[in-house]
N, C-alpha and C positions, 0 to 999 in steps of 0.2 A: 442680257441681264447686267452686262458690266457695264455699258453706257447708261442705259432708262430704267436700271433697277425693277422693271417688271418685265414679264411677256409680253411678246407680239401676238400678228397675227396678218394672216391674207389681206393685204392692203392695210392692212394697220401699223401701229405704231414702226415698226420695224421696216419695212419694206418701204414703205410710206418718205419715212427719213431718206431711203435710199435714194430713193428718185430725186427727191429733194435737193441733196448733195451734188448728183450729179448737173441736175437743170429744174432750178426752182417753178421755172415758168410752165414744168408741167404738172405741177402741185394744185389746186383751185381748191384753198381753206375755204375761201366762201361759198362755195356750195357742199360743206360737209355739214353735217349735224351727228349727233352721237346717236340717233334713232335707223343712221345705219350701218351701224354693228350689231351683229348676234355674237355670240360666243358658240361656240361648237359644241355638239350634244357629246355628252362621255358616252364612250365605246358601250354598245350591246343598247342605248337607248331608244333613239328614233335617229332618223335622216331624211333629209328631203332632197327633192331634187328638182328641178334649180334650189340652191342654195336660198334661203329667203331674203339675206342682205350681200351687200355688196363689199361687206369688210368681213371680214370671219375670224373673231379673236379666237388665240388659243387658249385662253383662260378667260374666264367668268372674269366679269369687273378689268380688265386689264389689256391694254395693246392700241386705246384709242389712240389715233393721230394727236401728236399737241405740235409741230410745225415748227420745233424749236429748231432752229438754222444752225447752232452750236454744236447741238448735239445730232443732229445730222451728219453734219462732216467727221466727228468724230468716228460717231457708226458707219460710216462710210470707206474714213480710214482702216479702222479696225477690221471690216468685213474683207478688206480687200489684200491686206497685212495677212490676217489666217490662210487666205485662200491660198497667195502666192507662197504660204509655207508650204502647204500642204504640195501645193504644184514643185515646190523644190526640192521635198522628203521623196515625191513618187519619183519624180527621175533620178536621185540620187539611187534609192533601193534598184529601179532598173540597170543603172549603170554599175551596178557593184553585181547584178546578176547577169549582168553583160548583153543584157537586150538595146 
């Protein structure tokens, strides 16, 4: 949300950039169209299985790829900034618990 101001989703917006960040050349804008994404059905409604598209927003309206290379790296940085807090919170708590 704090990069692309809306939701992702399963190869969409979000993960999407990720790859992106890392090695553009396995990105392929030109073969995307927005007819494949679905949004995800709200809990107790239906489900299918295989999934019916190949991107699976988490919100209605919201998560399409836009291939922005800016904002990419950014969410790339950021993604990878939280993780390695989080990776330095948990050894720190184990090492104060003495594991």
């Amino acid at each position: 949300m704090e990069v692309f101001k809306e939701d992702g989703g399963h190869a969409g917006l979000n993960e999407t950039a990720y790859i992106q960040a890392i090695d553009p050349t396995l990105v392929h804008k030109e073969k995307y169209n927005t007819d494949m994404a679905t949004a995800y059905p709200k809990a107790g409604t239906y489900s299918a299985v295989p999934f019916p598209s190949s991107i699976g927003l988490y919100q209605e309206g919201q998560g399409y790829p836009n291939f922005d290379e800016a904002q990419a790296k950014e969410y790339f940085q950021k993604v990878n900034a939280k993780i390695a807090g989080l990776i330095k919170e948990t050894i720190r708590k184990w090492d104060m618990a003495g594991l």
